[in-house]
N, C-alpha and C positions, 0 to 999 in steps of 0.2 A: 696302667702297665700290666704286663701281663706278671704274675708272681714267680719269684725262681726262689730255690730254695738257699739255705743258710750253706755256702760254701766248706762241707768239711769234709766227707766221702768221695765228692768229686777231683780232688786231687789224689785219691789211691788208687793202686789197681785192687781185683778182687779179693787180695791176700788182706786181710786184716790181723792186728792183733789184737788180746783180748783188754778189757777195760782196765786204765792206769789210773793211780792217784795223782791227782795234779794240783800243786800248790800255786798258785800266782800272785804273785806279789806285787803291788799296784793297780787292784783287780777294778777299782773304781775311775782310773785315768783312760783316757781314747784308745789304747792299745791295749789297754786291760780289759775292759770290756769287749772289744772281738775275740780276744783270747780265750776269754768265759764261754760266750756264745759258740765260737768254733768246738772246744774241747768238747764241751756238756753235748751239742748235736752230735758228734760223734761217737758218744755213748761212755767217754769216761767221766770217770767219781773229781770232782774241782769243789777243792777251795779257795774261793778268793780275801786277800786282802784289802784293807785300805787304812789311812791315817785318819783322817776325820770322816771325809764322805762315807762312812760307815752305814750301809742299806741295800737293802736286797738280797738278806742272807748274805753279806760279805760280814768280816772276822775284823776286829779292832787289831790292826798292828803297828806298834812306833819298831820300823827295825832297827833303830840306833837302842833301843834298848833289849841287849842279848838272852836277859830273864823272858822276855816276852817272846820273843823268838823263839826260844828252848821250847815254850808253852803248844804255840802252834804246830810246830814242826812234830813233838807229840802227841798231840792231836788229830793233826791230820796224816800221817805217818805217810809222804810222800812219797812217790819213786821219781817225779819230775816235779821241779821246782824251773817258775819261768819269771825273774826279776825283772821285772816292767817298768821299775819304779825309777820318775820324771826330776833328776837329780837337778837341775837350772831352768825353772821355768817360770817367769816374775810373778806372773797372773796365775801361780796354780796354787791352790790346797795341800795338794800333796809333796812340793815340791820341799827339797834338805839344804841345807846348807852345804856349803861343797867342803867344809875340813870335816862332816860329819861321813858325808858319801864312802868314801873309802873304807872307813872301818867298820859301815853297817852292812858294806857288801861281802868284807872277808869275813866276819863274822857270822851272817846269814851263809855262806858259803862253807866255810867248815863247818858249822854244825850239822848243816843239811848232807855233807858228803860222808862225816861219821857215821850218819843214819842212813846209812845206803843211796839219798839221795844225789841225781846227779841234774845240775844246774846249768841254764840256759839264760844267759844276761843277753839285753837286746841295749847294743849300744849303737852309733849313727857316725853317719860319713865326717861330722866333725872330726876324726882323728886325721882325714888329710887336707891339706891346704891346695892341694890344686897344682898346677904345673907340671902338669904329666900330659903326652899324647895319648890318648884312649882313656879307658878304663882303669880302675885299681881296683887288685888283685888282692883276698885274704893275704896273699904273704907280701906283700908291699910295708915294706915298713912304712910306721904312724909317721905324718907330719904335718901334727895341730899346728893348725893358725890363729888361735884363739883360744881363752882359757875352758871354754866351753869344753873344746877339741882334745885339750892337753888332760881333764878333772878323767875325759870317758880312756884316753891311753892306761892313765895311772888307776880308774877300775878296773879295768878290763887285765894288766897285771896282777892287782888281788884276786881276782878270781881265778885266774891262773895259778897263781902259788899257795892259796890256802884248799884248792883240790888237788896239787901236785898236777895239774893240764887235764885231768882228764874232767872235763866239762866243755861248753861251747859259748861261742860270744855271736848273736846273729848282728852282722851293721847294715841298718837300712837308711834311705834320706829322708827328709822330712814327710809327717805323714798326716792324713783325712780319714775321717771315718764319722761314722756315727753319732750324732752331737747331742750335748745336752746343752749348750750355749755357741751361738756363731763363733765366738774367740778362742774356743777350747782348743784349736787346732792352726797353727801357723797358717796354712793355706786357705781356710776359710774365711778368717779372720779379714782375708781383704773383700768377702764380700759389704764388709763395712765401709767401701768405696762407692757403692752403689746402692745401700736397700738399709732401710726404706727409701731415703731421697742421694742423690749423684754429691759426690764433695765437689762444685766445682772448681777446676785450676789445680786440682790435688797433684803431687808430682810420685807420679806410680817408677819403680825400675823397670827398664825395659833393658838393663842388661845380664845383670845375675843368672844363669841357669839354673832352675832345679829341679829334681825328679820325685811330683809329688806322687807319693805311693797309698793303696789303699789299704785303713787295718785291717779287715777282713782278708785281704791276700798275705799280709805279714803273717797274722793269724793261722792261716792256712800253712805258711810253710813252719811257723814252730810246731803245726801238728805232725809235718813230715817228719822233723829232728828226731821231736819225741818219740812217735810210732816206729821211725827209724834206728833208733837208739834201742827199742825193745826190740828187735829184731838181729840188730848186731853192736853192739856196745861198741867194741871194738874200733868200729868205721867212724863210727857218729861221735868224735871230739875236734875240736879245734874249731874256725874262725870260718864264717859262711856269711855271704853278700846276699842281697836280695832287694832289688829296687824295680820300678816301672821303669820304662823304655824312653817316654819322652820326655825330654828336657824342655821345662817352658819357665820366659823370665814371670816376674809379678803382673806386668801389663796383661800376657798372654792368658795367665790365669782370671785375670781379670775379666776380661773381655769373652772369657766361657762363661763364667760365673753371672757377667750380664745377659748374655745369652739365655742363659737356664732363666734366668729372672726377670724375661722382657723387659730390659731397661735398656734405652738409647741411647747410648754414647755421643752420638751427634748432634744431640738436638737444637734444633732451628741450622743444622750442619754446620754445626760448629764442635769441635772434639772436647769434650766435658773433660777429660781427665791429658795429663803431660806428661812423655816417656822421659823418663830420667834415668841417668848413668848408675845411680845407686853407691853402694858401697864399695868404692875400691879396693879397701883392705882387705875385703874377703875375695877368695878364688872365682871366675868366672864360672865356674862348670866342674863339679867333682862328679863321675861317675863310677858306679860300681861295677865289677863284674861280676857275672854272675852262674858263671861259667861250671866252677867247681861245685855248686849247689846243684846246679840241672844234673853233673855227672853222677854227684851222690845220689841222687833222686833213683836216678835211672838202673846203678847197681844194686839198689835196694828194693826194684822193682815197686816205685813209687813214682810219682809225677808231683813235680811244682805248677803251682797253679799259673795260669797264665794270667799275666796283668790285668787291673780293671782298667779299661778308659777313661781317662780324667773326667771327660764330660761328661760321661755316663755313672760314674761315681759320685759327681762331686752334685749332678743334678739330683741323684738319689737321697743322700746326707742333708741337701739343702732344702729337697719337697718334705722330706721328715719332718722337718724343723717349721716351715713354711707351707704349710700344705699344698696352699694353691699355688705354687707356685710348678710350671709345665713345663718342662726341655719341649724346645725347639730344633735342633740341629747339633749336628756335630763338627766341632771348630775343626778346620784345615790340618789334615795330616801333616805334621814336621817331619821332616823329612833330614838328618843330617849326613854328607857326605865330606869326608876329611881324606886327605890324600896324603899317603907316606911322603911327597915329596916335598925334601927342605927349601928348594926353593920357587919363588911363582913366576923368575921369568920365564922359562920352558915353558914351551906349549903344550897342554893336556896330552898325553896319549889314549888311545882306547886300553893296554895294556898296563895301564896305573892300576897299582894298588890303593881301594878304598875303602873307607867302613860305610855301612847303609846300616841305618836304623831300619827294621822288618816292621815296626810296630810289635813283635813278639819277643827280640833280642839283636841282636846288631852283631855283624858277620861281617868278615870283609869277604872283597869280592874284586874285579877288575872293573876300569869304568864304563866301559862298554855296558858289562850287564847290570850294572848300577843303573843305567841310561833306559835301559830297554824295562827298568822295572818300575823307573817314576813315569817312562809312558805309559806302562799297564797300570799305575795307579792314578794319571791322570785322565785314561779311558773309563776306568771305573768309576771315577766320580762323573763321570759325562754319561752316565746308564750307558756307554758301549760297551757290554757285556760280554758279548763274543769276540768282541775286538781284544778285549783287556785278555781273556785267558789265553788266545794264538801268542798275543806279545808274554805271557805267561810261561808259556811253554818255549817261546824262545828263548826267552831267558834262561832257561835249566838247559837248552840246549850247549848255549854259550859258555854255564858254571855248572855242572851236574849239581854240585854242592848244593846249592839254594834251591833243591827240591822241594824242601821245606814251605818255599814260599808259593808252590805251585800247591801245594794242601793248604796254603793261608789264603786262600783264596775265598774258600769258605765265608769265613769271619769278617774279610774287606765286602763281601757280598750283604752280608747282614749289615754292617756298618754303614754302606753306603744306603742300602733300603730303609733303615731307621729312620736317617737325617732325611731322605726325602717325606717319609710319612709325619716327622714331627713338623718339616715345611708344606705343610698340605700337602703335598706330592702324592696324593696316594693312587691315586689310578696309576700313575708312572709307577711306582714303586709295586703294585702288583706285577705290572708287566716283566719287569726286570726280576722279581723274584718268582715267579712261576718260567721266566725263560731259563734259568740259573737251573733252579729243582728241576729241571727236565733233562739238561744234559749231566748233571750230576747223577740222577735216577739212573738215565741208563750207562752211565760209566759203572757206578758201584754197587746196580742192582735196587728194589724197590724194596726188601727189607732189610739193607743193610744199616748198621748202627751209626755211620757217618750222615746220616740224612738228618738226625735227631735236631742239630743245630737251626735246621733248615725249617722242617716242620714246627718246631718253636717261633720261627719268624712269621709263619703263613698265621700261627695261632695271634700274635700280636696285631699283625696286617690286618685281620677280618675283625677284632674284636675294636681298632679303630675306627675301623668301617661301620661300626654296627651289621655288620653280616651275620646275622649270627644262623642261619643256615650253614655258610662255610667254614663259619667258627667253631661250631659243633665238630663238622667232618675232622677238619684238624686238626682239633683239640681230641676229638675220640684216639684219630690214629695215633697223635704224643701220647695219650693212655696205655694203647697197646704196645707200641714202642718203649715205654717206661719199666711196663711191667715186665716185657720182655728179657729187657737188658740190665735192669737197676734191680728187679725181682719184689713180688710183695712186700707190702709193709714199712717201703721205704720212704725217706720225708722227700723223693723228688716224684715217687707215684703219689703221693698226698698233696704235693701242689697240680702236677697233672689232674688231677681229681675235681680239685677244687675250680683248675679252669674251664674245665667239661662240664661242669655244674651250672657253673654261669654261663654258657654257648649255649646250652639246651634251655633253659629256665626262660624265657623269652619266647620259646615257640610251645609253651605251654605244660612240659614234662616237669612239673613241679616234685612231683613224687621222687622221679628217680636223679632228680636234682639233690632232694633232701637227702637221698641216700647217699650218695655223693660225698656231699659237704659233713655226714657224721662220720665214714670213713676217713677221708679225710684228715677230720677231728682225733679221732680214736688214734690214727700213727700218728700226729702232730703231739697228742697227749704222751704217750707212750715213749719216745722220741725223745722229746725238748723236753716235758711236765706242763701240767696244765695251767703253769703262767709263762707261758712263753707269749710273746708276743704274737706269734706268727698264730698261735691258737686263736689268741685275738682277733688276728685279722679273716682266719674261717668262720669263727662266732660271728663277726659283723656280715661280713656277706650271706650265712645263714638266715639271719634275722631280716636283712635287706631281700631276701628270695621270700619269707613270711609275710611281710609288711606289703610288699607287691603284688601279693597275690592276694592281699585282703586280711591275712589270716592274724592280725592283731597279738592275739593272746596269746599266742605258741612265737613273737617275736620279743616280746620282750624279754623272757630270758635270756636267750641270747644276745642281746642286748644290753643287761645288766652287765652280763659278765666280762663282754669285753670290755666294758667300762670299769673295771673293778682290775683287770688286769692293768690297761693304759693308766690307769689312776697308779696301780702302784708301780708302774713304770715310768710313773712322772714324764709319758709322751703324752703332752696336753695338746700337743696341734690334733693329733689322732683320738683324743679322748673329746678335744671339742665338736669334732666332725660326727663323731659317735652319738654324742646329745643332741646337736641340727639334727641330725637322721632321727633321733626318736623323737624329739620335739615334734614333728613331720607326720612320721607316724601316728600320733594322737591327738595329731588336729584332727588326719583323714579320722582318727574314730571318733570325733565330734568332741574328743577332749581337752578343749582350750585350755585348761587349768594346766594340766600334766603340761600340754604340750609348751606355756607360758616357763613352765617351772625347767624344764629340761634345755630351753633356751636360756635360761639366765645361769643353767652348770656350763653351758658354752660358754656364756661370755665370760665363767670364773673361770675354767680351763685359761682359755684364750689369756687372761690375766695372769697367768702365770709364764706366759713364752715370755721374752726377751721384751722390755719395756717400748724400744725402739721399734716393734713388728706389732703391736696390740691394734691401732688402727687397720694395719693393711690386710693381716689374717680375718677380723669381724667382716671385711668390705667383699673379699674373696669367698668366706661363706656365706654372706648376704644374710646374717646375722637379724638386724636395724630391716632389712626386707619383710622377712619374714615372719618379727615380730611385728609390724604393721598391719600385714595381711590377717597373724591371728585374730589381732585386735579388732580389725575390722571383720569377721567372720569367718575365718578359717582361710586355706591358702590349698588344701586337697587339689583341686582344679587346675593351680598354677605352678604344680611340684614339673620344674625342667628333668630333661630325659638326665641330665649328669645328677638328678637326686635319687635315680632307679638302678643307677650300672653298680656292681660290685664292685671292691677295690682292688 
């Protein structure tokens, strides 16, 4: 995949403010670590906590114990404090006791508001039980369905009264992100439905709705509060929603999750898994609004991030973890329409009021042009491109409002060109994406900034292709286009960089490939610090443009190194891949011993993922292959074209 960078600039406009101290609390749990990641890319000073998982430069904190509180909050002399911490979670470390919950938070909270600090609790849609038409609103009052729902009402009051209001509560739904085990995350959790091997007869809900949201987009928007907060104190208090768009029951997520991980649901067609009613007691469908967030955004001349797509999210979180594992496709656009009217004998009219999910936020509309937009999105998924934008523009003709969706058109473009190129599609998927860039070019002009999304696609297009002729071209012009708009020295010209480097390096420009990939390096360093992951990942493709071209000696450093970072980031899928690759490389230098020795830190990497994944990840690297081949005389000769591409 082509690399995009750590979401945290890309939701402001050019106004920045300058570098904040940032305390987070929970800095070791899945919400805590995006929140690290976003802050720290964006250039301010983070300290994180944690209870036991204490690593990685994170700070020992029990906040039930106030002495110890006192301690860090002096130390790290915050101005934003962002309480992360996972009060009912059975399966976590860090998780409290709920009679403790309440008084560790008002007591973290007045100390921290004494000290000038002003605090951000991230609490979740449990405070309502459901039985509303539409969405729910910050000021909707709480109505827990469960003690879960009723522990986050009764925080979210202390923290209210031990700052006298002025702090903020952000409630998102349940959330994915970034793993350090399949289970760490509700929503992942059900890829233990299918992988390694299928439960068969398992009985999945196919009723419940939820809106799994990704921590990196949460992340992103407590950088808005914050950054917002320094900007006008005043604005930035009180209660803000923030969740994804689509509501999918456990089956549906399921059924992506197989998806991303090539497993059949049907096999011998017969359905491996049983849709079931699930839990009654809880609400069908709570969603958020999110309404007042985007307002806020927009007065503060900031932007919330737009949602990630499940599949494209959760496919991310899950190759992390999994290496080899590939997205395929993009599951079926949900689509919901609800209609103001009470009751369903009357016949539909075109002049109903409805809500449409955008896939961006959900608006109502009349049903007419609700009609006229699920043809334009079932056009687009048929590559009728030009078809889909005329019904596009009809639409906005019928609702000026949904203009909006006539600029989403963009995004349904790329969307739709992915899922065919991850289904082979790809000659179609060229077609429809160079017919798109053509009347978009000459709508908004050949260098305007709206094209950027677009030439990102063409760069992915050709690098699946192996074109790398084409892939150079538009990988150079997202270069210039980068630097143009994003301006030197920034981490999205440094992944531009780095995929310029790999376009070119294949038709022989090794040199200014190399140049490339240490700029690159140098803003990734500067940026993140030189253990960020993402350094890692230019160090290995560095090293992988060395080793290709021969040049042995001058790879293994960078080789070492990013194994020394993946090592202390305990990503062993990526630190095993790391050792196959130099194993690889030292056979090609006639060094069976080394290359013997760097295959068995793979398969100790590999020993450390998830007990249940040990076989399938060694089978996927071709582990047991390849040390055969050494054994047998080296394997130089038989290295496949996916052991030369960058990552």
């Amino acid at each position: 995949l082509v690399e995009r960078p750590v979401q945290a600039r890309d939701t402001h406009s050019s106004t920045q403010v300058g570098a904040m101290r940032v305390l987070v609390v929970g800095a070791s749990g899945l919400l805590g670590r995006s929140i690290c990641s976003v802050f720290n890319a964006a250039g301010h000073e983070v300290t994180g906590t944690a209870l036991s998982r204490v690593k990685g430069g994170l700070v020992k904190l029990d906040v039930t114990k106030p002495d110890e509180v006192k301690g860090v909050l002096a130390a790290s002399k915050p101005e934003i404090v962002i309480y992360a911490v996972k009060e009912r979670v059975a399966d976590s470390e860090e998780a409290l006791p709920a009679d403790k919950c309440e008084a560790a938070l008002a007591s973290m909270a007045a100390q921290a508001a004494a000290a000038g600090a002003w605090v951000l609790y991230i609490s979740s849609d449990d405070v309502f039980s459901g039985g509303k038409a539409g969405c729910f609103k910050p000021e909707d009052p709480p109505c827990p369905g469960g003690s879960e729902g009723a522990l986050k009402v009764r925080l979210e009051a202390a923290l209210a009264k031990a700052t006298q209001g002025d702090c903020a509560v952000l409630r998102v739904p349940p959330l994915y992100g970034p793993l350090t085990k399949v289970g760490e995350s509700r929503i992942t959790m059900l890829a233990k439905l299918v992988f390694p091997r299928i439960k068969m007869g398992a009985k999945v809900d196919d009723w419940q709705r939820r809106f799994p949201t990704h921590t990196m987009d949460v992340a992103s928007v407590c950088l808005c509060l914050a950054e917002g907060r320094s900007k006008n104190a005043a604005t930035v208090r009180g209660t803000w929603h923030y969740s994804a768009d689509t509501p999918l029951t456990d089956l549906q997520v399921v059924i992506i999750i197989a998806d991303i991980l090539q497993v059949d649901l049907n096999p011998g067609g017969k359905a491996a898994l049983e849709a079931d009613k699930g839990d009654w007691t809880r609400p069908q469908e709570v969603g958020l609004d999110t309404t007042s967030l985007t307002a806020l955004c927009k007065d503060l001349g900031l932007e919330a991030p737009v949602g990630t797509p499940v599949d494209l999210g959760l496919a991310k979180v899950l190759t992390a973890l999994i290496p080899a594992a590939a997205m395929k496709k993009n599951p079926s656009q949900i689509q919901t329409v609800a209609s103001d009217r009470s009751t369903g004998d009357d016949p539909e009219s075109d002049s109903d009021v409805v809500e449409i999910d955008t896939g961006s936020g959900k608006v109502r509309t009349s049903r007419k042009a609700a009609n006229i937009m699920n043809e334009a999105n079932n056009l687009m998924n048929d590559g009728k491109v030009e078809e889909a934008l005329k019904k596009m523009r009809e639409m906005v003709l019928e609702d000026p409002s949904l203009e909006v969706m006539d600029q989403d058109a963009d995004r349904k473009c790329i969307e739709f060109v992915a899922s065919m190129i991850r289904s082979k599609q790809v000659d179609a998927a060229e077609k429809v994406l160079t017919a798109y860039y053509a009347k978009k070019e000459a709508k908004v002009g050949p260098d305007s900034q709206g094209l950027l999304a677009l030439i990102e696609a063409h760069v992915f297009l050709y690098k699946t292709k192996e074109d790398w002729p084409s892939m150079a071209e538009w990988a150079g012009k997202h270069l210039a286009f980068m630097r143009k708009f994003k301006g030197e020295g920034t981490l999205e010209v440094a992944v531009s960089l780095g995929n310029y480097a790999l376009a070119i390096a294949p038709s022989g420009k090794l040199e200014e490939a190399e140049k490339c990939f240490n700029e690159a390096l140098e803003i990734q360093q500067d940026k993140l610090g030189k253990e960020s992951e993402h350094v890692a990942q230019t160090l290995h493709n560095l090293a992988l443009l060395f080793r290709n071209s021969m040049q042995f000696s001058k790879a293994e450093e960078p080789y070492e190194r990013s194994r020394q970072i993946w090592r202390k980031k305990e990503s062993w899928g990526l630190l095993a891949v790391s050792c196959k690759d130099s194993a690889i490389m030292y056979d090609m230098a006639g060094n069976q011993d080394k290359a013997i020795a760097m295959l068995d830190k793979a398969t100790h990497a590999i020993e450390r993922l998830p007990d249940e994944i040990h076989g399938q990840v060694a089978d996927q690297l071709g582990i047991a292959e390849l040390r055969n081949r050494f054994l047998a005389g080296g394997c130089a000769a038989g290295i496949g074209e996916g052991d030369k591409k960058g990552k």
